[in-house]
C-alpha positions in Angstrom: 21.1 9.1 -9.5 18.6 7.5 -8.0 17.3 3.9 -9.6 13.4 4.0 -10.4 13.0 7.9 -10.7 13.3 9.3 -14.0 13.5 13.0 -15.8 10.0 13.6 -15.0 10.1 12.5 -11.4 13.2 14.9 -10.7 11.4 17.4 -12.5 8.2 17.1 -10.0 10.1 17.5 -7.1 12.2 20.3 -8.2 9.2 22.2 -9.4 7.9 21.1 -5.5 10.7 22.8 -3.8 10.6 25.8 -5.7 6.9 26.3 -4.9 7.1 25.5 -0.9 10.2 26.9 -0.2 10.5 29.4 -2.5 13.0 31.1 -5.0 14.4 33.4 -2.8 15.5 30.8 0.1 16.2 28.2 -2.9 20.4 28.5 -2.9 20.8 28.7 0.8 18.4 25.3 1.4 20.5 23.7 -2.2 23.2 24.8 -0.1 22.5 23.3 3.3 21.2 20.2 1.4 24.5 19.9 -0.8 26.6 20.6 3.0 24.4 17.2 4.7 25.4 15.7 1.3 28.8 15.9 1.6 28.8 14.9 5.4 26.2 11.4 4.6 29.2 11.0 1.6 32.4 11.5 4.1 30.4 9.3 6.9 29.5 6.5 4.5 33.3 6.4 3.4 34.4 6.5 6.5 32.6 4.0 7.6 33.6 1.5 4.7 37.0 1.9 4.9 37.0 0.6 8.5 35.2 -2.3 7.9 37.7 -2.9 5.6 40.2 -2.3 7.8 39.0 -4.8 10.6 38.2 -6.9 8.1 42.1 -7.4 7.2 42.9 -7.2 10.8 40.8 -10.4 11.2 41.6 -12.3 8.3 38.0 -12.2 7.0 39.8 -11.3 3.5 42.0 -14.3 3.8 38.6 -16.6 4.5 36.6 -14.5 1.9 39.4 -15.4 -1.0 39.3 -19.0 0.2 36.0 -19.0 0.0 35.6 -17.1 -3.8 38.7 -19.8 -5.2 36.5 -22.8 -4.5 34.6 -24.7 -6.8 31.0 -24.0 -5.7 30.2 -27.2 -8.1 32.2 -29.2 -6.0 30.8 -28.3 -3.0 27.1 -28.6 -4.1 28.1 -32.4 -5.1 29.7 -33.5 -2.0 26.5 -32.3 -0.4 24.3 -33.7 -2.8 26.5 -37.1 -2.6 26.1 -36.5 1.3 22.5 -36.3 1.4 22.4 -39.5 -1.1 24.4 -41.6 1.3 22.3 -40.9 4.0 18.8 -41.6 2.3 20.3 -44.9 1.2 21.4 -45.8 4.6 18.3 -44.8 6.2 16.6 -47.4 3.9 18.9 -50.1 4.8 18.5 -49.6 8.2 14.6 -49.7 8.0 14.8 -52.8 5.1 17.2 -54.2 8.0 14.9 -53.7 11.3 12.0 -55.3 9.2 
């Protein structure tokens, strides 16, 4: 269900619907509600699936798995390292036009 709303919440609302829309009219509107459900559901997977597709046709997958099998502790050292190397020869270079 729905994160953050609990049995009490769900209990508020359906007490909500019964009183403004009534019990008579209360199947057809579950009904129409359940309908736009299933139409949100099929458009959502739709939707998905070709983003998935055009992601293959690109190669994003082929980047994304690259991407996933490095070693993020690697990276994060070469920059570190990088950054390093540049502080020290930014003080060199000052030391140097002194």
């Amino acid at each position: 269900m729905l994160p953050g709303i609990g049995g009490v919440e769900y209990l508020v609302i359906a007490a909500l619907i019964i009183i403004f829309v009534g019990p008579k009219d209360l199947p057809a509107v579950l009904r129409t509600f359940g309908k736009w459900w299933g139409k949100i559901r099929n458009f959502s997977r739709e939707f998905r699936s070709s983003i998935n597709e055009i992601a293959k046709e690109t190669g994003v997958d082929d980047i994304k798995s690259k991407v996933e099998n490095t070693n993020p502790k690697n990276f994060t050292d070469e920059m570190r390292d990088s950054i390093n190397k540049n502080i020290i020869q930014s003080e060199n270079q000052k030391k140097e036009n002194e």
